[in-house]
C-alpha positions in Angstrom: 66.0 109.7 153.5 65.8 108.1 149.6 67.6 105.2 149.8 68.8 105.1 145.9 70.9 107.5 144.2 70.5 107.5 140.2 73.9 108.7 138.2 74.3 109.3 134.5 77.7 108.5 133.4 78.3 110.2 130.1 81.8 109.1 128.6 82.1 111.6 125.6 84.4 112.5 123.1 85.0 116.3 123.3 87.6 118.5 121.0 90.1 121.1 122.6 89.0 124.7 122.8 85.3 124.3 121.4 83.7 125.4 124.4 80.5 125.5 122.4 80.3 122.3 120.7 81.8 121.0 124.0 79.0 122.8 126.6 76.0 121.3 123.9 77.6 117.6 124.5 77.5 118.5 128.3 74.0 120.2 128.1 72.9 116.9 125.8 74.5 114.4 128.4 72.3 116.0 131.4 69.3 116.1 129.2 69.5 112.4 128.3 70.2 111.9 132.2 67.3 114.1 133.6 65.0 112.1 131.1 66.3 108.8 132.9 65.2 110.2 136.5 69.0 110.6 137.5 70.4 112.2 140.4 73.6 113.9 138.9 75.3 113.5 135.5 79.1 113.3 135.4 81.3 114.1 132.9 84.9 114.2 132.7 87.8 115.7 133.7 88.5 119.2 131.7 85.6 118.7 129.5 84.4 122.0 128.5 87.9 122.9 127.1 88.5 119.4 125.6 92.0 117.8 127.1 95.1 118.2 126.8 94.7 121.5 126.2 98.7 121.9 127.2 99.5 126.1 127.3 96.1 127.3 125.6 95.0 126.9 129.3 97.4 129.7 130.5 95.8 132.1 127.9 93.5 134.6 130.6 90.9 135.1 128.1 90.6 131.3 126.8 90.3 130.3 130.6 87.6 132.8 131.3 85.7 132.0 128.4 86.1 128.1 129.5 84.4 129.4 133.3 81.6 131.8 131.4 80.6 128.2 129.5 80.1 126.1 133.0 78.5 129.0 134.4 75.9 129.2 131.1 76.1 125.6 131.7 74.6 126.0 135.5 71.7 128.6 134.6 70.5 126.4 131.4 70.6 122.7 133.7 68.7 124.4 136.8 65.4 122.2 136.7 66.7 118.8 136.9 70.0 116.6 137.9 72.8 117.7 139.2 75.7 118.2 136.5 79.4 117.8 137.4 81.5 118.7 134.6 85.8 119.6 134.5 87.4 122.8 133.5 89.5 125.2 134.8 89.2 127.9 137.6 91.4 130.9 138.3 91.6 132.7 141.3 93.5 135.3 141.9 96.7 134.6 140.1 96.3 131.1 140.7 94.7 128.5 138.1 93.4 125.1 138.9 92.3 121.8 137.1 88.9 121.7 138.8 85.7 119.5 138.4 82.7 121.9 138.9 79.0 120.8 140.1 76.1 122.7 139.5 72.7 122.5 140.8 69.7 124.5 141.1 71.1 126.9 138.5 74.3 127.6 140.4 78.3 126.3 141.2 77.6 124.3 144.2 81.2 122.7 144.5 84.3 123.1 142.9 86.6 120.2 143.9 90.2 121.2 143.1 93.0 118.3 141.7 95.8 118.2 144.5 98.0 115.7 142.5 99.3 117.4 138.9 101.0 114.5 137.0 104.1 115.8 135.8 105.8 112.8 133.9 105.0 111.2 130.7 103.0 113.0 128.5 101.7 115.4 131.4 102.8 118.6 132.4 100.4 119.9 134.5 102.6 121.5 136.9 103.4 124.1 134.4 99.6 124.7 133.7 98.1 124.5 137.5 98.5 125.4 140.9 98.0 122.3 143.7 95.5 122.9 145.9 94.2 121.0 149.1 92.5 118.1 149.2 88.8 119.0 148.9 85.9 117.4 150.7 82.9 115.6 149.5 79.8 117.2 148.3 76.7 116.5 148.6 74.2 115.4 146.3 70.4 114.5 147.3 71.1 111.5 149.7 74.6 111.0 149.0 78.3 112.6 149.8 80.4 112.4 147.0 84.1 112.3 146.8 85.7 113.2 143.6 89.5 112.7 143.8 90.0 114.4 140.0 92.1 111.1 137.7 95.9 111.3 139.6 94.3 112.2 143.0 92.7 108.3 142.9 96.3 107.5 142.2 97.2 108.0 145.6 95.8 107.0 148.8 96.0 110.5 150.5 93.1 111.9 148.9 90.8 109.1 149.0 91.6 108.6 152.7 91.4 112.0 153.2 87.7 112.2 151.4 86.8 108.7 153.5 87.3 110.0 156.9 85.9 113.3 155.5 82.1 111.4 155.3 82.4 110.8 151.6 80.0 107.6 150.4 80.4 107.1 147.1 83.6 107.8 145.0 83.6 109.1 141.8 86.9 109.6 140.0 86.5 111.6 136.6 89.4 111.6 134.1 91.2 112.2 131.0 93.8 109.1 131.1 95.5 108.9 127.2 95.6 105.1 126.2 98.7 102.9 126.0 98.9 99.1 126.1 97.5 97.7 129.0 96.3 100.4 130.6 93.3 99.6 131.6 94.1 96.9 133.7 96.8 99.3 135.6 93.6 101.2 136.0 91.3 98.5 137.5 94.9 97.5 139.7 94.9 101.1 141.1 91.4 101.5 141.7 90.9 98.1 143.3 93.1 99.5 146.0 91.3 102.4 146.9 88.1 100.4 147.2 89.5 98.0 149.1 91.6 100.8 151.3 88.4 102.9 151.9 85.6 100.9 151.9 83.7 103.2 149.3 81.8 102.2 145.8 84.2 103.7 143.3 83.1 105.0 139.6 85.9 105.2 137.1 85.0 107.8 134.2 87.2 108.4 131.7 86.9 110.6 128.1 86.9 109.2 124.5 88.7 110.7 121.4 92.0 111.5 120.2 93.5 114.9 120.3 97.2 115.1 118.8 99.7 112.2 120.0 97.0 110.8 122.2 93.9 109.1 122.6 91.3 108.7 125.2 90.0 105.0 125.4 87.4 105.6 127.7 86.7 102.0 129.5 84.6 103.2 132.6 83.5 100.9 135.4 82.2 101.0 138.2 83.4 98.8 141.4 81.5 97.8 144.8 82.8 97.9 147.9 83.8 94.5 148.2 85.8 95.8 144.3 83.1 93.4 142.8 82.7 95.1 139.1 79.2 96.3 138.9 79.4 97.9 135.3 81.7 98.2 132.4 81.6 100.8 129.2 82.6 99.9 126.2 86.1 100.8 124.8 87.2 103.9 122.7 83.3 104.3 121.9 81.0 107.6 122.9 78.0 106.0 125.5 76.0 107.5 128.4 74.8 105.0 130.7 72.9 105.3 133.8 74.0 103.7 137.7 71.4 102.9 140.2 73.3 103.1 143.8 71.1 101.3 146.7 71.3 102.0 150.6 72.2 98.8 152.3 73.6 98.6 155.8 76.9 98.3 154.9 76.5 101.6 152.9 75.8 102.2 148.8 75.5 99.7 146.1 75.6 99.6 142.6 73.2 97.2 141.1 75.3 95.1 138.2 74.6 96.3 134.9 75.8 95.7 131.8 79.3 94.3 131.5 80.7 95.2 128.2 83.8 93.0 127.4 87.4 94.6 127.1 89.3 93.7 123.9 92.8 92.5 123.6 96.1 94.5 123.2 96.2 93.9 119.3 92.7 95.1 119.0 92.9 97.8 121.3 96.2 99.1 119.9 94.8 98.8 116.3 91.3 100.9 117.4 93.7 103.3 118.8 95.3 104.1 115.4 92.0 104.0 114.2 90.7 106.4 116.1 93.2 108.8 116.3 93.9 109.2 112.8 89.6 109.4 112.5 89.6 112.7 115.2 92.9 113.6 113.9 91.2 114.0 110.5 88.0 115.4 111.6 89.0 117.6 114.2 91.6 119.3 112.1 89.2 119.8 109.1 90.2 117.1 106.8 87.9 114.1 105.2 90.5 112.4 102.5 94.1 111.5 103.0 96.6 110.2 100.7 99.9 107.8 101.3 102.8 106.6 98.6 101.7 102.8 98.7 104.9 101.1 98.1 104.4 97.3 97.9 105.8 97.3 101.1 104.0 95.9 104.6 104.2 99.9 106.2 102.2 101.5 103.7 99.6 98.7 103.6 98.7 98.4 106.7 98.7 102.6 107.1 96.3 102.3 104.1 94.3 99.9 105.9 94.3 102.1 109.0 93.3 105.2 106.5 90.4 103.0 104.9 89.0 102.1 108.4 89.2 105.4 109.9 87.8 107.1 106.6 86.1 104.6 104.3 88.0 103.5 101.0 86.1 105.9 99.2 88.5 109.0 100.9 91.3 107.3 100.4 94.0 107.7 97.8 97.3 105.8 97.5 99.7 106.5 94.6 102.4 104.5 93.2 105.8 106.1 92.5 108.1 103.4 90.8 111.6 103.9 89.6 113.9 101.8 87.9 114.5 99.8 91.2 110.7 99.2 92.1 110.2 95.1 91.4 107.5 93.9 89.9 106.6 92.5 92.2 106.2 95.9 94.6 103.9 97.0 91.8 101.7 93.9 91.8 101.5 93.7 95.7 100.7 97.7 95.9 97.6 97.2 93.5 96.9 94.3 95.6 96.3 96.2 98.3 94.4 98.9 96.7 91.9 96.8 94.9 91.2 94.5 98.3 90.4 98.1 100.2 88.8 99.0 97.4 90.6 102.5 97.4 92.0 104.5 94.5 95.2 103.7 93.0 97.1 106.4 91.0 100.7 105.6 89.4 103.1 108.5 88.9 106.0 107.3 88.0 109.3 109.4 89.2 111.6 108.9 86.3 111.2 111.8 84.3 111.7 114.2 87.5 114.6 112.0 88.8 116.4 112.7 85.3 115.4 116.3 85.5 117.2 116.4 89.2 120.3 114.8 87.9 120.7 116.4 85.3 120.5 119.7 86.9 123.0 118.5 89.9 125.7 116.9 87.1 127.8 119.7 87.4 128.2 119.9 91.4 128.0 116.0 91.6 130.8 115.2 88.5 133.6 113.0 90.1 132.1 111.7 93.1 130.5 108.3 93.8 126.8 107.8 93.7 125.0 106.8 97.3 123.1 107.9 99.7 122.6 111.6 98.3 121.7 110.5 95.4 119.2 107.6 96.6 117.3 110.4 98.5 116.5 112.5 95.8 113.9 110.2 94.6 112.6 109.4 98.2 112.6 113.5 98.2 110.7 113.6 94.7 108.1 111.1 96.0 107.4 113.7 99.0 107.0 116.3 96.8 104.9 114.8 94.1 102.9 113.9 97.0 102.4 116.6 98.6 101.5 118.6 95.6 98.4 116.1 95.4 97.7 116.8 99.1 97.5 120.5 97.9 96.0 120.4 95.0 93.0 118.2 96.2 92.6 119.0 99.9 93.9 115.8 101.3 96.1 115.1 104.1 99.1 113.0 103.4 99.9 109.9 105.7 103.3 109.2 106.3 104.0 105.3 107.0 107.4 105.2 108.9 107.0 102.3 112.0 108.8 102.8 115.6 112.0 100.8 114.3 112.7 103.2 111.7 111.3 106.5 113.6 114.3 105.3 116.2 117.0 104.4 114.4 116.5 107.4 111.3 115.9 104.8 108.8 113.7 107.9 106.6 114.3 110.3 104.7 113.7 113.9 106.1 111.5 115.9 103.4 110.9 112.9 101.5 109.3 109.4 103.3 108.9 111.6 106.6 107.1 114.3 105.1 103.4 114.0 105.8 100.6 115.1 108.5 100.1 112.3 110.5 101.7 108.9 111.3 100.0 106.2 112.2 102.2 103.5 113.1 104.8 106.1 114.7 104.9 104.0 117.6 104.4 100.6 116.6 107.7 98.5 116.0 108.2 96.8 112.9 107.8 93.4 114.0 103.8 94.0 115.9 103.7 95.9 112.1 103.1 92.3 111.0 101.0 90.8 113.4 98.5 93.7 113.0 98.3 92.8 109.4 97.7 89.6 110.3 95.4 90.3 113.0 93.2 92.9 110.8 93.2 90.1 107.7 91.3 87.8 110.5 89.1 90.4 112.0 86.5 93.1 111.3 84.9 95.2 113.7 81.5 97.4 113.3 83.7 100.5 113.8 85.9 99.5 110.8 85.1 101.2 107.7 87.2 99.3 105.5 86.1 96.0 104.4 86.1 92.7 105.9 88.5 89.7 105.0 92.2 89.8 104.1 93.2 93.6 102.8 97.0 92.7 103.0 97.9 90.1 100.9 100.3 87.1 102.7 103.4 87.9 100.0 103.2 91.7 101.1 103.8 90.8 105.1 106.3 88.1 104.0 109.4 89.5 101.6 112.2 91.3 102.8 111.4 94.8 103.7 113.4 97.1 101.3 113.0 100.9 100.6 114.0 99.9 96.5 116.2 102.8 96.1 119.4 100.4 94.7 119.5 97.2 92.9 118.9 94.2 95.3 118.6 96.7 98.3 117.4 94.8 101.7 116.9 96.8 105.4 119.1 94.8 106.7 121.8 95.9 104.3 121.8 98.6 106.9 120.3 97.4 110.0 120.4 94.3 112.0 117.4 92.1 111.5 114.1 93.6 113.1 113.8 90.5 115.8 116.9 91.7 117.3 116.6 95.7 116.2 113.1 95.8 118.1 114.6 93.8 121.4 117.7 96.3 121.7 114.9 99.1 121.2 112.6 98.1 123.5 115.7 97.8 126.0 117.1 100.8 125.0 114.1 103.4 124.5 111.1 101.7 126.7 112.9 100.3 129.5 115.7 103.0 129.2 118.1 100.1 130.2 121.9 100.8 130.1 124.2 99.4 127.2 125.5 96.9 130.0 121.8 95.2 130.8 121.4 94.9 127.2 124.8 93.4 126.6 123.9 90.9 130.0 120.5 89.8 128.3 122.6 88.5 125.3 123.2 90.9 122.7 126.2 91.6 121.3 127.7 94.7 122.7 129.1 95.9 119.0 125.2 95.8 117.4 124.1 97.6 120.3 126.5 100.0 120.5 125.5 101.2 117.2 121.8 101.1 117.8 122.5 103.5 120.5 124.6 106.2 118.4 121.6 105.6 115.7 118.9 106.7 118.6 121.0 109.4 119.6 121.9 111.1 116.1 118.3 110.8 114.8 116.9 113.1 117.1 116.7 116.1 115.1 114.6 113.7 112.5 112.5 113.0 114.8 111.8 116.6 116.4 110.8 117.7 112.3 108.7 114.4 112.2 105.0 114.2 111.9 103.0 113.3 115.0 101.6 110.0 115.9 99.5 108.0 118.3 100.7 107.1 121.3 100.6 103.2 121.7 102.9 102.5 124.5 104.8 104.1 127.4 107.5 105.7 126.0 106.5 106.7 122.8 108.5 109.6 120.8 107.6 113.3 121.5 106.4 113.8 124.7 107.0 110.2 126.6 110.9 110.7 125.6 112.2 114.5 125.5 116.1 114.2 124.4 118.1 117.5 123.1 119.1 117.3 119.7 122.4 118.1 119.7 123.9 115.5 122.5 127.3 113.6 122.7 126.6 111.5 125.4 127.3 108.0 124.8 126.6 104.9 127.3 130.3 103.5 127.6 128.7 100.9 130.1 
């Protein structure tokens, strides 16, 4: 019997519902795996349709499609290693998340996902039928467990495949990123190592697809949960495992070890990245943003420039009577250290056009918000005209604090195809700029050195729609807006606990009814990545009309 096992771990960045494109990254990954002597080639869970593919699944012919591309997949990887590779399977009138492996030109195995994560952003009991725990398979020397990404969640299936002769475990996935996820991952994994006794491989998908994106981060762990390899972060790579027979059963020789980056970098790559396969998945090369003077926009331009290269980006300034000079100065600032474009299109002219045309409905009543809007409104509309006109997709800049409290304008600062900083609170808004001014990364298109200028992060935040206007005209200060947020929205604490960790009850009180009465803002908002664990859309699904109030 051979006493080494060779597996080709290709973490990959596939797009939902090119089965083609999606089968040639498959077919390429066992190609450059059969050329390294392997055994098998894995790839990840739901690959060949690209994940989450949410109902597109349920549609009969996209499904059988999605099966006629594995089954291609088997007859054109017969001479060489085996190929394990996710998608779905129906049966009957029953659908299931399944990892398929092929061999010798045919399905050999089809190990079905027991566990369907139903919280969060995943809905797969909708989509799937559970099915029972499936064995191990068997591969050259070696029984394989796979326990499909929330099966190695729990200890059933993994015990289950242990006393069920498996050898080696490998676990493929599509886990979305949030912050710290990956050492929750290593947590979770450790223990089923440690439970079973079993070498463990960790594969998990690249890419962003909507809200979401796939940080990738495999490793493989020993027996004794000694790390024996680490892939990079976020980035496409194939890398091959050599297992050994010892006599206390398979080992992974230690390869390389590539080193995991910190939260702010690996919530900055995350924007990065998703607004990158955002962009290029839908279609789209440029973008453009209203660059205000303000920190938002800067740092969304800086986002734009990294994911796309200066050279697609355009920003346009929209000043009215109440933009400072300053805004102006600290707007071309940033533009010129990017090295972007910078186009100036003043809204006076259409704001006077506006006014005059309302006169007659608005005569007697006192200016305010109504009429403030209108030129956040014209600057959506002159702004989306240029997103027409010249094919480019236009960025909205809103962060967390004001997504959650309705601190935008709907059809005017909201409008826009993707946000970037959707779930990124105001006050990590200006540690990223201060962590991108000291660092630049290979994967950065933008340049190196400071992009946001020191006087952009430090003034008062104002939306310049009134003389002397400041946020916190209207909101408390963001120190204390972001803790009663993070209470309220992420930890989903009650207006009590957040009144017991020291905050006064009236401030919170109406942070609450803010959250609450912004909802339908938020449902007509653009998308955004997802950077932590209760991010808006999917994490946090609230009715729009509600007139429940915590009285706690």
């Amino acid at each position: 019997m051979a006493d080494t096992f060779r597996l080709t771990l290709a973490q990959l960045n596939p797009i939902v519902g090119a089965l083609a494109a999606n089968a040639a990254k498959a077919r390429a990954a066992w190609e450059a795996g059969r050329a390294a002597g392997a055994d098998m080639v894995a790839l990840t869970e739901m690959f060949i349709t690209g994940y989450q593919t949410q109902d597109l699944v349920l549609k009969p012919a996209f499904t059988e499609a999605a099966m006629a591309a594995i089954e291609a997949l088997a007859r054109d990887c017969a001479d060489g290693p085996a190929l394990g590779i996710g998608g779905p399977w129906r049966e009957g009138d029953k659908l299931y998340n399944a990892y398929w492996v092929l061999k010798g030109g045919k399905v050999v195995a089809r190990v079905l996902k027991h566990h369907l994560p139903n919280e969060a952003v995943f809905d797969e009991e909708r989509l799937f039928t559970s099915a029972p725990v499936s064995g191990p398979y068997a591969i050259g020397p070696v029984r394989v467990g796979s326990p499909v990404c929330e099966d190695a969640w729990f200890d059933d299936v993994t015990e289950t495949l242990a006393e069920t002769g498996a050898e080696i475990l490998l676990v493929p996935n599509g886990s979305p990123y949030y912050r710290n996820k990956y050492d929750t991952r290593v947590a979770v994994m450790v223990s089923r190592v440690i439970e079973t006794g079993l070498p463990l491989v960790y594969l998990n998908m690249v890419g962003g697809q909507d809200d979401q994106v796939f940080d990738g981060g495999s490793f493989v762990l020993n027996a004794g949960a000694g790390l024996a390899m680490q892939m990079p972060v976020f980035d496409e790579c194939i890398r091959h495992v050599e297992f050994r027979r010892t006599d206390k059963g398979w080992q992974a020789e230690r390869t390389e070890l590539d080193p995991v980056p910190d939260e702010w970098e690996q919530d900055y790559r995350a924007m990065v990245e998703s607004l990158r396969d955002y962009l290029g998945k839908s279609g789209f090369g440029k973008v453009l943003l209203g660059l205000s003077g303000g920190v938002d926009s800067a740092l969304v331009a800086a986002i734009a420039a990294d994911a796309v290269g200066p050279e697609n980006l355009r920003c346009v300034m929209m000043p009215s009577e109440y933009t400072s000079a300053h805004s102006l100065e600290d707007a071309a600032s940033v533009a010129k250290a990017l090295g972007c474009r910078l186009d100036t299109v003043p809204i006076s002219g259409p704001r006077a056009a506006v006014t005059e045309a309302l006169a007659p409905l608005f005569e007697g009543t006192v200016p305010g918000v109504a009429e403030e809007n209108i030129q956040s409104r014209l600057r959506g509309l002159l702004l989306m005209a240029l997103s027409n006109k010249f094919g480019e997709m236009l960025l909205t800049t809103g962060n967390k604090s004001e997504v959650a409290v309705g601190y935008a304008t709907i059809y005017g600062d909201m409008a826009g195809g993707y946000n970037p900083l959707k779930d990124l609170y105001k006050t990590r808004v200006y540690e990223t700029c201060r962590w991108r001014n000291a660092n630049h990364r290979p994967w950065m298109k933008g340049p190196e050195g400071e992009v946001i200028a020191d006087r952009v992060i430090a003034k008062a935040p104002s939306a310049e729609l009134r003389p002397d206007q400041k946020d916190e005209d209207s909101l408390p200060p963001y120190p204390v807006l972001d803790a009663i947020l993070d209470r309220l929205v992420d930890r989903d604490q009650s207006v009590a606990e957040v009144v017991a960790a020291g905050f006064d009850r009236d401030t919170v009180k109406r942070v609450e009814q803010l959250v609450f009465t912004s909802e339908y803002k938020r449902f007509q908002s653009a998308p955004g990545v997802r950077l932590t664990r209760k991010a808006f859309w999917l994490d946090r699904r609230y009715p729009i009309v509600n007139r429940w109030r915590d009285d706690t």
